[in-house]
gemmi code that builds the backbone of each chain (N, CA, C; Angstrom):
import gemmi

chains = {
    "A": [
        ("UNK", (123.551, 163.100, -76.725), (124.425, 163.996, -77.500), (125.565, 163.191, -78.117)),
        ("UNK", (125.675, 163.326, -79.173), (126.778, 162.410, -79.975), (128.295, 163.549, -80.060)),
        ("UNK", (129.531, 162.754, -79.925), (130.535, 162.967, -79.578), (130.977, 163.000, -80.920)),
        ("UNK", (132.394, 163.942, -81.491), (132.643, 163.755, -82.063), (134.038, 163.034, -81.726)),
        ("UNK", (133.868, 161.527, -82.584), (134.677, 160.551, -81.581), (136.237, 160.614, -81.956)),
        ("UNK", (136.293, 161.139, -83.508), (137.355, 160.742, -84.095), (138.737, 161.208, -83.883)),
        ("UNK", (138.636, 162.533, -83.016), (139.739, 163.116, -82.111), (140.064, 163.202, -80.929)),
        ("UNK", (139.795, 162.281, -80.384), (140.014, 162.157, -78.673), (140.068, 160.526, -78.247)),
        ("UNK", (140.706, 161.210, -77.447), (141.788, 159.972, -76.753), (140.499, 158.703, -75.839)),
        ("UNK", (140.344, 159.489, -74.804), (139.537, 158.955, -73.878), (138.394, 160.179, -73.625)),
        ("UNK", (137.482, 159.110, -73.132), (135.762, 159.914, -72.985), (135.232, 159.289, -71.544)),
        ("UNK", (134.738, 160.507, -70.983), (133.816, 160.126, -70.042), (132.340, 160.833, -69.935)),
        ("UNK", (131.378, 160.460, -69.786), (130.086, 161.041, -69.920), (129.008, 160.637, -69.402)),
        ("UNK", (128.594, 161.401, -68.632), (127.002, 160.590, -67.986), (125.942, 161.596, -67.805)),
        ("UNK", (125.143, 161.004, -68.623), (124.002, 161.580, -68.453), (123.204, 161.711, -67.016)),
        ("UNK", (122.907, 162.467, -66.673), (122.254, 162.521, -65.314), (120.977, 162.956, -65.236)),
        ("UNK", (119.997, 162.912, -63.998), (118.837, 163.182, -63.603), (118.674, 164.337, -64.122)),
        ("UNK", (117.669, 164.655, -64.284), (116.714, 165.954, -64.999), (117.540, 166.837, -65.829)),
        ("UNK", (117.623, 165.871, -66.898), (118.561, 165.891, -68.239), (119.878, 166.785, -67.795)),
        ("UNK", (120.309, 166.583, -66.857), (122.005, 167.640, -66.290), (122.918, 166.508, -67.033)),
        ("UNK", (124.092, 167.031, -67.332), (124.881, 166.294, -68.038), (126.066, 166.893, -67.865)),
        ("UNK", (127.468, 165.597, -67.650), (128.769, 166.505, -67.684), (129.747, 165.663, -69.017)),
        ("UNK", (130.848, 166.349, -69.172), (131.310, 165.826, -70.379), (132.607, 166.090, -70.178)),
        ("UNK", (133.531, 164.899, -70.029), (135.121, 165.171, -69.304), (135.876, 164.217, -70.279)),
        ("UNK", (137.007, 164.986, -70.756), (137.729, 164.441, -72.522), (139.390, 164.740, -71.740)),
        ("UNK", (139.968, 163.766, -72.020), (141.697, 164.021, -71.871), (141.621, 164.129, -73.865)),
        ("UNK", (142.155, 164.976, -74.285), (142.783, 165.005, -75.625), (143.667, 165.332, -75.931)),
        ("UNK", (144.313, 164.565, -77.147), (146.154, 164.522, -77.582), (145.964, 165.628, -78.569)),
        ("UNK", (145.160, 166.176, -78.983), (145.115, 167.471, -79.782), (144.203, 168.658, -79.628)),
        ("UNK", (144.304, 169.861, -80.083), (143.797, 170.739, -79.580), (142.409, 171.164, -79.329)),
        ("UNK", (142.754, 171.762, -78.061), (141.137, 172.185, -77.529), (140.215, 172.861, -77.986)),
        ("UNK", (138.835, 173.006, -78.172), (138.200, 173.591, -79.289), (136.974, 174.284, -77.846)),
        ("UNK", (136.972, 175.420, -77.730), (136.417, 176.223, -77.268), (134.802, 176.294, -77.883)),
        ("UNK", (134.545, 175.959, -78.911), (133.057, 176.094, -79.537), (132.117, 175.006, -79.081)),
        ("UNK", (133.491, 173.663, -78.997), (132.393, 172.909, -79.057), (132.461, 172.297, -77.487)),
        ("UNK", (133.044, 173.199, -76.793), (132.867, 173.129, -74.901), (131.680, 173.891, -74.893)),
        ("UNK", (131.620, 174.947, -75.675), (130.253, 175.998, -75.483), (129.302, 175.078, -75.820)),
        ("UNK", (128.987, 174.564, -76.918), (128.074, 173.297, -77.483), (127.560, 172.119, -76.207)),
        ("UNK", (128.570, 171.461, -75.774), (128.387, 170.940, -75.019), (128.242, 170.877, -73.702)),
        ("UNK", (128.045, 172.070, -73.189), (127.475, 173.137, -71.692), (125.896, 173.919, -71.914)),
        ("UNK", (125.564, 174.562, -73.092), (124.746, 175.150, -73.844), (123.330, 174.370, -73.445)),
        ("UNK", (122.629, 174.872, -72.588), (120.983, 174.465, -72.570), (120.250, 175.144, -71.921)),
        ("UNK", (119.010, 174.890, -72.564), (117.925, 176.218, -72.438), (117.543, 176.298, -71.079)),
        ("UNK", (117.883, 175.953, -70.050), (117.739, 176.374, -68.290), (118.937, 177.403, -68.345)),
        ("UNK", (119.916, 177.175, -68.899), (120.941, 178.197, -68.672), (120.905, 179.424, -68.399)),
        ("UNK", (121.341, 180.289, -67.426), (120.906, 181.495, -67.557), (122.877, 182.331, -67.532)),
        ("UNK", (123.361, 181.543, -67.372), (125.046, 181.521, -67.900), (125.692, 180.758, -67.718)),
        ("UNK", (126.777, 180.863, -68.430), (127.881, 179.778, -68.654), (129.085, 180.320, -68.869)),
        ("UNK", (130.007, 179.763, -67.637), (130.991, 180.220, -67.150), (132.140, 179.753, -67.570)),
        ("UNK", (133.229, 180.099, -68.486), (134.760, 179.054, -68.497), (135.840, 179.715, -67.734)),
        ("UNK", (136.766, 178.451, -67.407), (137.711, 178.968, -67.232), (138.604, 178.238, -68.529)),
        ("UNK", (139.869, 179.039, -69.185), (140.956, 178.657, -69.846), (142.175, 178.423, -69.813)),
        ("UNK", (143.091, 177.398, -69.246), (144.069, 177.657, -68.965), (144.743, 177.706, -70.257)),
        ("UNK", (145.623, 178.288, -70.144), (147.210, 179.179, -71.092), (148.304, 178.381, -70.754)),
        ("UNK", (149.387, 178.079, -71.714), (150.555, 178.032, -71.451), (150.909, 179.028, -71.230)),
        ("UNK", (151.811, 180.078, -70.313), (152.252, 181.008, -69.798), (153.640, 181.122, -70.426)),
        ("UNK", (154.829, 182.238, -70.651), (155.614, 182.175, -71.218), (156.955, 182.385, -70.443)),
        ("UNK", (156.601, 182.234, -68.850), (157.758, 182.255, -68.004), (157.463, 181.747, -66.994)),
        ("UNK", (158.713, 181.312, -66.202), (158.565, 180.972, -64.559), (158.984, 181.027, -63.669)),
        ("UNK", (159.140, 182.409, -63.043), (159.897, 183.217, -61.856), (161.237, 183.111, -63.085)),
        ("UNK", (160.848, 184.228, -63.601), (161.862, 184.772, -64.827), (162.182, 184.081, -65.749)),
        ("UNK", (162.195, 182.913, -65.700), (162.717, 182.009, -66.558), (162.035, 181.728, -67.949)),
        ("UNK", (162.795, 181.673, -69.138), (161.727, 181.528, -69.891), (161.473, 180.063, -70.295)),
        ("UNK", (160.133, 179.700, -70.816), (159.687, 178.625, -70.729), (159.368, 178.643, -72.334)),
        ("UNK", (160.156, 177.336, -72.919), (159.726, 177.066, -74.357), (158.558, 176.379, -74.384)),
        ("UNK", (158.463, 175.236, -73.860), (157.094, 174.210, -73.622), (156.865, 174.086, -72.518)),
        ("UNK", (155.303, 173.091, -72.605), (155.016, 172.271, -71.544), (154.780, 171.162, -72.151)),
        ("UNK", (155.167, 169.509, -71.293), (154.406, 168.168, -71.563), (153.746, 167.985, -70.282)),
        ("UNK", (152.437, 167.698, -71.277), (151.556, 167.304, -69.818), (151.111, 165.938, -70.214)),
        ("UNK", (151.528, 165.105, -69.129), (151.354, 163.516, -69.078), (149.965, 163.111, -68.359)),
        ("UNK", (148.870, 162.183, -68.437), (148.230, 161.923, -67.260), (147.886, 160.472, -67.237)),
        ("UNK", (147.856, 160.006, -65.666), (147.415, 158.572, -65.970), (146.007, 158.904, -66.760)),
        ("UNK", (145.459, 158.170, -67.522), (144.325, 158.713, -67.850), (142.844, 158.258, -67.495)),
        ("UNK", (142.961, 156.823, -67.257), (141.763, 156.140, -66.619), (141.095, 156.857, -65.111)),
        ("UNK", (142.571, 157.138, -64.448), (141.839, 157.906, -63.284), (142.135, 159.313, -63.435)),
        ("UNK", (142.510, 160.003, -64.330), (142.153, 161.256, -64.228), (140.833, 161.705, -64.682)),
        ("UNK", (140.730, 160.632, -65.823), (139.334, 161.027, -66.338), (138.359, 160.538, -64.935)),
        ("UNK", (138.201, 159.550, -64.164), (137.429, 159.355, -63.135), (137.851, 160.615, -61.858)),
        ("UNK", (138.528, 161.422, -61.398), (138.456, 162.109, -60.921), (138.080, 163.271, -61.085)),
        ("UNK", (138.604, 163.763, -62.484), (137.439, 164.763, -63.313), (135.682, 165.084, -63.110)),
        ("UNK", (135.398, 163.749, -63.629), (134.077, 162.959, -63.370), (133.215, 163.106, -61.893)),
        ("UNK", (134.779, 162.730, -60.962), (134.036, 163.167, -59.218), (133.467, 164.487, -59.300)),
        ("UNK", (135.009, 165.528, -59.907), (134.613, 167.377, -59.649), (133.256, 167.183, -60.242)),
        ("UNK", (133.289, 166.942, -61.372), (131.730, 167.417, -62.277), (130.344, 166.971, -61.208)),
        ("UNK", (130.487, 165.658, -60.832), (129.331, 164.656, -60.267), (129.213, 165.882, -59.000)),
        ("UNK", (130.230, 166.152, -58.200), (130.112, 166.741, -56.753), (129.282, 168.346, -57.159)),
        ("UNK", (129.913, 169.016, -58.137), (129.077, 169.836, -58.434), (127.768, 169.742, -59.047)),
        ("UNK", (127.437, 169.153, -60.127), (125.829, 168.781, -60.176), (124.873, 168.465, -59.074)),
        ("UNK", (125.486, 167.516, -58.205), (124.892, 167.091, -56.971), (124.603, 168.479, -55.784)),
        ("UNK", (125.897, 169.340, -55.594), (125.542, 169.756, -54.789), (125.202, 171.329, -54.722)),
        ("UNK", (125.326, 171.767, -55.860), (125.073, 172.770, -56.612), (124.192, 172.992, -57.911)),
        ("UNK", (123.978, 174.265, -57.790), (122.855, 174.846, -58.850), (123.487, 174.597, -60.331)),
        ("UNK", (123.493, 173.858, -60.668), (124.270, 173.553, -61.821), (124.191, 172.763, -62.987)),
        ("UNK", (123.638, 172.885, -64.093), (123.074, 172.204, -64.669), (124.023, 171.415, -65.744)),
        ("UNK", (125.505, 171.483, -66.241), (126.161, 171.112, -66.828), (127.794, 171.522, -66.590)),
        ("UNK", (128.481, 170.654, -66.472), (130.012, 170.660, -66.608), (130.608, 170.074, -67.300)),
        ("UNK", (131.567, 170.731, -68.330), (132.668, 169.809, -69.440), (134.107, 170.328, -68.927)),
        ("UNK", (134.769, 169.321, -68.608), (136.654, 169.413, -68.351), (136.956, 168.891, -69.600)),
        ("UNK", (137.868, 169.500, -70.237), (138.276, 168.863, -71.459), (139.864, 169.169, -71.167)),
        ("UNK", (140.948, 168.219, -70.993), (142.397, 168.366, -70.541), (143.160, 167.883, -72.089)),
        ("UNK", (144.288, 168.636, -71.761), (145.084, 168.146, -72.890), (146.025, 167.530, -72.931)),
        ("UNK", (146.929, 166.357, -73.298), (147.890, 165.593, -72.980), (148.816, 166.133, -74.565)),
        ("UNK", (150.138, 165.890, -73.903), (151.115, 166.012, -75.225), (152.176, 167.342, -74.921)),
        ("UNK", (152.910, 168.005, -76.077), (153.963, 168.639, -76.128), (152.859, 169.934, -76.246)),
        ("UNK", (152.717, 171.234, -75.556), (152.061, 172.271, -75.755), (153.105, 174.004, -75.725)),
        ("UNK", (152.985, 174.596, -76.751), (154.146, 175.744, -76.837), (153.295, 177.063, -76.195)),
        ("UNK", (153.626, 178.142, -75.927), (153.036, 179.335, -75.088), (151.990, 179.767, -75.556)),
        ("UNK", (150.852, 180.019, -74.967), (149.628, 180.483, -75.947), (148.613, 179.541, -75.943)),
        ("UNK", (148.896, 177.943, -76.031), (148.087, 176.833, -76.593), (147.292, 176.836, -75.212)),
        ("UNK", (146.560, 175.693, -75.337), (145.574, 175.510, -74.183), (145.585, 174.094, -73.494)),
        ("UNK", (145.761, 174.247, -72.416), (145.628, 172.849, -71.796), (144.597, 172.475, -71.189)),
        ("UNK", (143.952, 173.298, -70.679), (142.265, 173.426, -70.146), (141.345, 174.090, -70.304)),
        ("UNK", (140.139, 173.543, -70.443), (138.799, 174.338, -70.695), (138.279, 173.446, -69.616)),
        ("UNK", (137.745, 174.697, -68.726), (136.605, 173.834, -67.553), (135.198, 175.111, -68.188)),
        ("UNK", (134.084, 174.507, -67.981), (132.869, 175.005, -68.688), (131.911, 174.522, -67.747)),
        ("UNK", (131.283, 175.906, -67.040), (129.980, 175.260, -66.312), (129.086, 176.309, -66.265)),
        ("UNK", (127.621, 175.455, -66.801), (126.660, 176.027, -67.081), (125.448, 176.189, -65.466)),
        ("UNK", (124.900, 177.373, -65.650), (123.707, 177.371, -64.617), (122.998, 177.988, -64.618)),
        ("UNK", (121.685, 178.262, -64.439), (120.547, 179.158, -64.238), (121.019, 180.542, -63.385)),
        ("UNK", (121.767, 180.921, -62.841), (122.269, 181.708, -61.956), (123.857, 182.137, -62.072)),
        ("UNK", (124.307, 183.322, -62.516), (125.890, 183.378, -62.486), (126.543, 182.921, -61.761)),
        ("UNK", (126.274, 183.494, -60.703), (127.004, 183.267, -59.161), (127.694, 181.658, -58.772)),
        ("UNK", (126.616, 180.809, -59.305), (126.796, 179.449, -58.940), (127.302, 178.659, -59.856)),
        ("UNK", (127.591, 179.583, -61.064), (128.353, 179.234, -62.294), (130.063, 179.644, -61.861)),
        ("UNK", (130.007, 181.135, -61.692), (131.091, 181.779, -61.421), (131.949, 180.319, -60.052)),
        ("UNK", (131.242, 180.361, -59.037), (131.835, 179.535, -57.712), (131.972, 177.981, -58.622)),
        ("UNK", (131.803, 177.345, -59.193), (131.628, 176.415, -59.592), (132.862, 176.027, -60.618)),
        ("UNK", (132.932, 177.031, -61.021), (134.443, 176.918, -62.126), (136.018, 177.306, -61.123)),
        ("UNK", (135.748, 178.056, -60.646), (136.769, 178.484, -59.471), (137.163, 176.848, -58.574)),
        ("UNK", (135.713, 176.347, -58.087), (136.209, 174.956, -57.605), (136.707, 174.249, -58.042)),
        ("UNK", (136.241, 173.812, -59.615), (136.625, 173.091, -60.541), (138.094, 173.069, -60.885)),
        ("UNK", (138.720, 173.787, -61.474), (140.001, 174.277, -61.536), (140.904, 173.851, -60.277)),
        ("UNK", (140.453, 174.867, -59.132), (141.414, 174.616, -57.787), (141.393, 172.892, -57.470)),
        ("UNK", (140.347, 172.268, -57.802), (140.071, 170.832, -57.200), (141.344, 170.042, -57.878)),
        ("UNK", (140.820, 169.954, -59.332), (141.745, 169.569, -60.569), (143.506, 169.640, -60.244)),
        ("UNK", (143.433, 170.925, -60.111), (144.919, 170.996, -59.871), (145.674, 170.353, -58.461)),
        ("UNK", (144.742, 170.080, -57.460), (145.083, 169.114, -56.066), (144.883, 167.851, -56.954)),
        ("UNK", (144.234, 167.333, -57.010), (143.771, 165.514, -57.070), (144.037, 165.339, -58.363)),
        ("UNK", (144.114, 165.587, -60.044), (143.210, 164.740, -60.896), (144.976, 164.290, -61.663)),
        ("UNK", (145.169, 163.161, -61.664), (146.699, 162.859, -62.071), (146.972, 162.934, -62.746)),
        ("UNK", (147.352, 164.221, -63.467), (148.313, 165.185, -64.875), (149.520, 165.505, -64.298)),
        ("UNK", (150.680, 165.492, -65.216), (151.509, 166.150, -65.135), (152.128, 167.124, -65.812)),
        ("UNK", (152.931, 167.952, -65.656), (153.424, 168.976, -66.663), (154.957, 169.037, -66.272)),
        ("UNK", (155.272, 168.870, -67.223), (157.118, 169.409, -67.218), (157.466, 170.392, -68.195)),
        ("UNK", (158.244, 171.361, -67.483), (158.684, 172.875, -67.891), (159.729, 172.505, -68.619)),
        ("UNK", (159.758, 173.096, -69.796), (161.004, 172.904, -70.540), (161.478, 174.078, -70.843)),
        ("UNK", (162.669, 174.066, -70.182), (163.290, 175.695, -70.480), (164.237, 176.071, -71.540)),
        ("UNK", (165.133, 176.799, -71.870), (166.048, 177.193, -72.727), (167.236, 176.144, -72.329)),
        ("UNK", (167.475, 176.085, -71.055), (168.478, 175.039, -70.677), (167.909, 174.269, -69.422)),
        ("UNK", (167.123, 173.346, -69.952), (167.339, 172.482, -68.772), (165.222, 172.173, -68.522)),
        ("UNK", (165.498, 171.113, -67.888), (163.850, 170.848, -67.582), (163.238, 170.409, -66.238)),
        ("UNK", (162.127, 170.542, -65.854), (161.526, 170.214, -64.667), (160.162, 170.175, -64.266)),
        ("UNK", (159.888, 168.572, -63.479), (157.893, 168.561, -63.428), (157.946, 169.570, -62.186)),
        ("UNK", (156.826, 169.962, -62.455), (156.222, 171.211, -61.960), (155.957, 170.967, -60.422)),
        ("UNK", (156.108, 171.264, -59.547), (156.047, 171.052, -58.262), (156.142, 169.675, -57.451)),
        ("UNK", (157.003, 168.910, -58.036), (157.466, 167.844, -57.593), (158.159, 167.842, -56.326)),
        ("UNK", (159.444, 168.743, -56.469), (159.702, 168.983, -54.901), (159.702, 169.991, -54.344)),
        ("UNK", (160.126, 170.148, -52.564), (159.652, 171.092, -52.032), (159.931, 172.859, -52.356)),
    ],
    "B": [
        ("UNK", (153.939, 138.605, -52.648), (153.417, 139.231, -53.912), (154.092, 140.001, -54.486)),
        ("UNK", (154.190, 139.565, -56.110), (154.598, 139.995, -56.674), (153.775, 141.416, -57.155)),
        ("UNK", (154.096, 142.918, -57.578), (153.120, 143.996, -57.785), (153.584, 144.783, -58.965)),
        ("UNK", (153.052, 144.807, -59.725), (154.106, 145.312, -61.050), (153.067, 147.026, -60.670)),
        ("UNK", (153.524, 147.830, -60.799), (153.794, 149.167, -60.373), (153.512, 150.661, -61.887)),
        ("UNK", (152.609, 150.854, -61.932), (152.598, 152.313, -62.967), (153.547, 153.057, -62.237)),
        ("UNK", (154.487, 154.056, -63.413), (155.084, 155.214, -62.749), (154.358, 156.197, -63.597)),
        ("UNK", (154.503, 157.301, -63.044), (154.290, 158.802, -64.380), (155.071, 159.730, -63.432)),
        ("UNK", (155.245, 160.487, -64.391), (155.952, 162.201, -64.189), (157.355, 161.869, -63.481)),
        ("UNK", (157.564, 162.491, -62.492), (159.065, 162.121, -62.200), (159.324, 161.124, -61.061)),
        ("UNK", (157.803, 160.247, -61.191), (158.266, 158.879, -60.402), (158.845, 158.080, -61.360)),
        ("UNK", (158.269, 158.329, -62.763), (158.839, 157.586, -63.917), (160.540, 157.513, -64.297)),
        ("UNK", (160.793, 158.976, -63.956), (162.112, 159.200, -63.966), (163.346, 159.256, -62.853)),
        ("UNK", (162.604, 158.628, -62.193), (163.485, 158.025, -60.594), (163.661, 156.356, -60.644)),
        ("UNK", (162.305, 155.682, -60.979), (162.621, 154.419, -61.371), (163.126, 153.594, -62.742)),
        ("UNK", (163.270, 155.067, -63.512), (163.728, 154.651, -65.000), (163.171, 153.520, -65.908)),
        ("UNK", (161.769, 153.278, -65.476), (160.711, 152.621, -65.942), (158.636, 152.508, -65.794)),
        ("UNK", (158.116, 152.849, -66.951), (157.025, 153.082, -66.456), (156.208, 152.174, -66.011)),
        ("UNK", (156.928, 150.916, -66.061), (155.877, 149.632, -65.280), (157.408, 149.000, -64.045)),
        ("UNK", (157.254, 149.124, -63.135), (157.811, 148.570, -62.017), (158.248, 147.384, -61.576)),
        ("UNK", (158.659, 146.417, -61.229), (158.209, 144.879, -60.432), (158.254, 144.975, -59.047)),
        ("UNK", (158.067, 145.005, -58.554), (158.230, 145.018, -56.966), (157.740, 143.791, -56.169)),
        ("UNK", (158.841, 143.301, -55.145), (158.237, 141.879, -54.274), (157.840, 142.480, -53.016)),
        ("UNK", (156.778, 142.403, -52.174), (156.655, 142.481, -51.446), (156.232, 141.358, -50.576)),
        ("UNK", (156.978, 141.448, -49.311), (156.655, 139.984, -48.242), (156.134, 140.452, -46.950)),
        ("UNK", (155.491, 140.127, -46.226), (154.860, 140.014, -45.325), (153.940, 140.895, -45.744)),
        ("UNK", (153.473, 141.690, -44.588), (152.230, 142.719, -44.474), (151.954, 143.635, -45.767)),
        ("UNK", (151.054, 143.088, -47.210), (150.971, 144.010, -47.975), (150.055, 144.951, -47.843)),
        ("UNK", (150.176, 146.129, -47.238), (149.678, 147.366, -47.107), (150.573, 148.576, -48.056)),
        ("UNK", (149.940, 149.378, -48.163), (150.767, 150.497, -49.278), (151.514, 150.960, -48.202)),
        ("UNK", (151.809, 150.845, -47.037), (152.991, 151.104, -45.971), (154.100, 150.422, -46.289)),
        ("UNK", (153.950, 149.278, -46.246), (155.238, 148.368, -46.741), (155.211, 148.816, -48.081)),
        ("UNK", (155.181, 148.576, -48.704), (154.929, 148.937, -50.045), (156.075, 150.419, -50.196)),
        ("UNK", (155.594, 151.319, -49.410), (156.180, 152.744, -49.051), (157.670, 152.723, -48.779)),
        ("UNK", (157.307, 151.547, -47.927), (159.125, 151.599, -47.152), (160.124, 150.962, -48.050)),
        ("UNK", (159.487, 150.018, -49.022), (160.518, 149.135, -49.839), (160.847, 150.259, -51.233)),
        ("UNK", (160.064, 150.771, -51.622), (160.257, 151.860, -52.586), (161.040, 152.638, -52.207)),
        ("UNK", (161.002, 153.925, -50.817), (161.894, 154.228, -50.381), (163.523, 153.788, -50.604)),
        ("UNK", (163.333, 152.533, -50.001), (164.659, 151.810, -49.593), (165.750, 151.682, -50.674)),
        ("UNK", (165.222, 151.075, -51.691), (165.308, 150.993, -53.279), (165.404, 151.993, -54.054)),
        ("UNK", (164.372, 153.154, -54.228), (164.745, 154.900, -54.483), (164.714, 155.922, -53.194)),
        ("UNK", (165.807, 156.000, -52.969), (165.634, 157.413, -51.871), (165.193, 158.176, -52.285)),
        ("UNK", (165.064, 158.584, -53.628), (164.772, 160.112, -54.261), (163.314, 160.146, -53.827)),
        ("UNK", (162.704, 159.301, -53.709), (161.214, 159.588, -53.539), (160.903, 160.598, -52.210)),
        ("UNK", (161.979, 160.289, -51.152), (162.098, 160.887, -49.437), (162.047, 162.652, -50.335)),
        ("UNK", (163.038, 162.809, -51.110), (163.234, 164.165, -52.208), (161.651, 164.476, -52.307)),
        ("UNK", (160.412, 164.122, -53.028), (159.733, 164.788, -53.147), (158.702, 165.420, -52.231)),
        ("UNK", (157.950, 166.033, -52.691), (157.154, 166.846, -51.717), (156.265, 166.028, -50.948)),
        ("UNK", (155.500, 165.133, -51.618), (154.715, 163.867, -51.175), (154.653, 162.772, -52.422)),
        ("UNK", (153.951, 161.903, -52.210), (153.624, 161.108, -53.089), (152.501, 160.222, -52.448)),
        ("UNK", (151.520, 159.914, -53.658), (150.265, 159.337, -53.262), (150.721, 157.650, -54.138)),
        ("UNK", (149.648, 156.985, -53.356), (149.613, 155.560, -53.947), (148.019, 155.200, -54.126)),
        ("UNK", (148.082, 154.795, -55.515), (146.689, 154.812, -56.665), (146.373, 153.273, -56.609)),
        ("UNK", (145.327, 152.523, -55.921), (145.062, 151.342, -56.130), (143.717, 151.244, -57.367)),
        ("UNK", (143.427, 150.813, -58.490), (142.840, 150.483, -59.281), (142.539, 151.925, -59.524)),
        ("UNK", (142.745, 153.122, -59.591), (142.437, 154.513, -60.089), (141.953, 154.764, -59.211)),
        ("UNK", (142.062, 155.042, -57.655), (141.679, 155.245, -56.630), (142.677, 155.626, -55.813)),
        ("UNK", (142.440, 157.205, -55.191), (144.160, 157.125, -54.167), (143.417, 156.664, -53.109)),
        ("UNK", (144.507, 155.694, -52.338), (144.456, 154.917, -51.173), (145.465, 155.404, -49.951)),
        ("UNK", (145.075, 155.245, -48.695), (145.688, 155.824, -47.662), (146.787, 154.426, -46.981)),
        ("UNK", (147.516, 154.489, -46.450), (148.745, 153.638, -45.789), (148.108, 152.454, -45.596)),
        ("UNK", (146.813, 152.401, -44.492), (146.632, 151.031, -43.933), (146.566, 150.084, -45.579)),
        ("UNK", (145.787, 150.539, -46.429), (145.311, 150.345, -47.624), (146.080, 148.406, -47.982)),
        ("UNK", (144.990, 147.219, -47.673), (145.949, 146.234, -48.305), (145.588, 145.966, -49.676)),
        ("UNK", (146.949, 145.551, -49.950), (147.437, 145.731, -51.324), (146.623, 143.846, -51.689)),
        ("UNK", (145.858, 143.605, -53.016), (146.035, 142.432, -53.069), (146.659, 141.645, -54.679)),
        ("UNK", (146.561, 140.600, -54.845), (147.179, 140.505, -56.208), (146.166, 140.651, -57.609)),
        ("UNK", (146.796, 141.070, -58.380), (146.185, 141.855, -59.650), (146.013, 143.161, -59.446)),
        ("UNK", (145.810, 143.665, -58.078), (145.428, 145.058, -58.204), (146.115, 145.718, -58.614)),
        ("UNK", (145.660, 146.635, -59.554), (146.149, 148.202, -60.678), (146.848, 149.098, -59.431)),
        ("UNK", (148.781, 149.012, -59.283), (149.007, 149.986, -58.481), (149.903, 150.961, -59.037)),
        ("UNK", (149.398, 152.588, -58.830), (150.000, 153.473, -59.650), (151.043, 154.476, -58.184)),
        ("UNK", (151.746, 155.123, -58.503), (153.040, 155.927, -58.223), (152.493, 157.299, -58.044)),
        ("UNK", (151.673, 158.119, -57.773), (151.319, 159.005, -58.008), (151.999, 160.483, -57.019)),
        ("UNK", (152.910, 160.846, -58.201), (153.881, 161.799, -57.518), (152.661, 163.142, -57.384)),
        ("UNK", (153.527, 164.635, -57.005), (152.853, 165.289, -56.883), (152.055, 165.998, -58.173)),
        ("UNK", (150.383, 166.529, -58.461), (149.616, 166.568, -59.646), (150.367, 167.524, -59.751)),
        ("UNK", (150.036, 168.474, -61.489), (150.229, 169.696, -61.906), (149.727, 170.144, -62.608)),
        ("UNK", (148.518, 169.383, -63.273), (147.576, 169.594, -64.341), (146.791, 170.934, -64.136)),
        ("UNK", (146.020, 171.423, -65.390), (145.586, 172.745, -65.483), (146.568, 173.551, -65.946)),
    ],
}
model = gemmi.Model(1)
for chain_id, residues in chains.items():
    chain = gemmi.Chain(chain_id)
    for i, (resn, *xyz) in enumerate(residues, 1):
        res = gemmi.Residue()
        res.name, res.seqid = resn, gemmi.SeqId(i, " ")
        for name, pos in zip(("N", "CA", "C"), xyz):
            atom = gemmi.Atom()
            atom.name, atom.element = name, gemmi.Element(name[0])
            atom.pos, atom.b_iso = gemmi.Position(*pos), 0.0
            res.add_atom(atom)
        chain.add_residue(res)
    model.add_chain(chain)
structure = gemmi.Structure()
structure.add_model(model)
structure.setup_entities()
């Protein structure tokens, strides 16, 4: 499957055993929902599950103008890569794309698309739920809240 | 050994630089490693935890450190 290379930062991709495939992108510009569907999309599929994350427009009242989300990127994209690999391997699952976003993002925009395809809902549905929860423990992004007055990375301290 | 150091997020903004130098002498394990950072930024004791990334890999305390190896700062994630 050919990438379209000319907007993204860093790429990770491996083709795997009995044509399963995952597809994990840090990008400095915006996320494109069609072509996560594109690249999850195959005829074993019997659904395909996303999750989307949102910039949200508050935080415990506060209102929130932006987010910057920073990531090392060599190993986020390789930890990405683990979620996807651990689910193909150990689940019914025939395709996963993480596509993360790095840069200045305002309320509304998107910072994540996790996309996983499978012959079976269920194992689609559990599969994106992991994906997400995993991501947000291990994969090294950051986000800092920028408020009306004043700023702060997101769960830094206690 | 000398260990030049990645920061990001608000390890970046505790050491007020995103590449580090750090000497470390005797026992290089990311323990020592731990305690001299400490010593040098207290603020780090401030956060919730912090992990230490050898070549894009988080590594646990005993972990020895050797020279050239890629070592990153890895405060707490927030991505998604």
């Amino acid at each position: 499957m050919k990438l379209p290379s000319s907007h993204l930062s860093v790429v990770g991709e491996k083709r795997m055993k009995n044509n399963t495939m995952t597809n994990i992108q840090i990008k400095a510009n915006d996320l494109n929902l069609d072509e996560c569907m594109q690249l999850a999309a195959n005829d074993e599929a019997g659904g395909i599950c996303f999750f989307v994350g949102t910039v949200r427009n508050q935080t415990k009242g506060k209102k929130v103008v932006s987010l910057q989300f920073e990531a090392y990127e060599k190993m986020a994209i390789s930890e990405m890569q683990k979620i996807a690999d651990h689910l193909i391997k150990d689940k019914s699952i025939n395709r996963v794309v993480i596509h993360h976003r790095v840069g200045d993002l305002s309320v509304g925009e998107i910072p994540v698309i996790i996309v996983v395809a499978a012959p079976h809902r269920k194992a689609a549905f559990e599969a994106c739920q992991y994906a997400i929860d995993t991501l947000k423990e291990t994969v090294p992004i950051w986000k800092k809240e920028i408020f009306e007055n004043g700023e702060v990375w997101v769960s830094a301290h206690p | 050994m000398k260990c030049n150091i990645l920061t990001f997020g608000i390890a970046r903004d505790i050491v007020k630089t995103s590449q580090l130098e750090l000497n470390l002498e005797g026992e290089q394990t990311i323990r020592n490693l731990k305690e001299k950072l400490v010593n040098q930024f207290p603020e780090f004791e401030k956060l919730r935890h912090y992990s230490i990334a050898v070549n894009a890999e988080y590594r646990l305390d005993d972990f020895i450190l050797n020279e050239g190896d890629e070592i990153a700062i890895i405060p707490p994630v927030s991505g998604g």
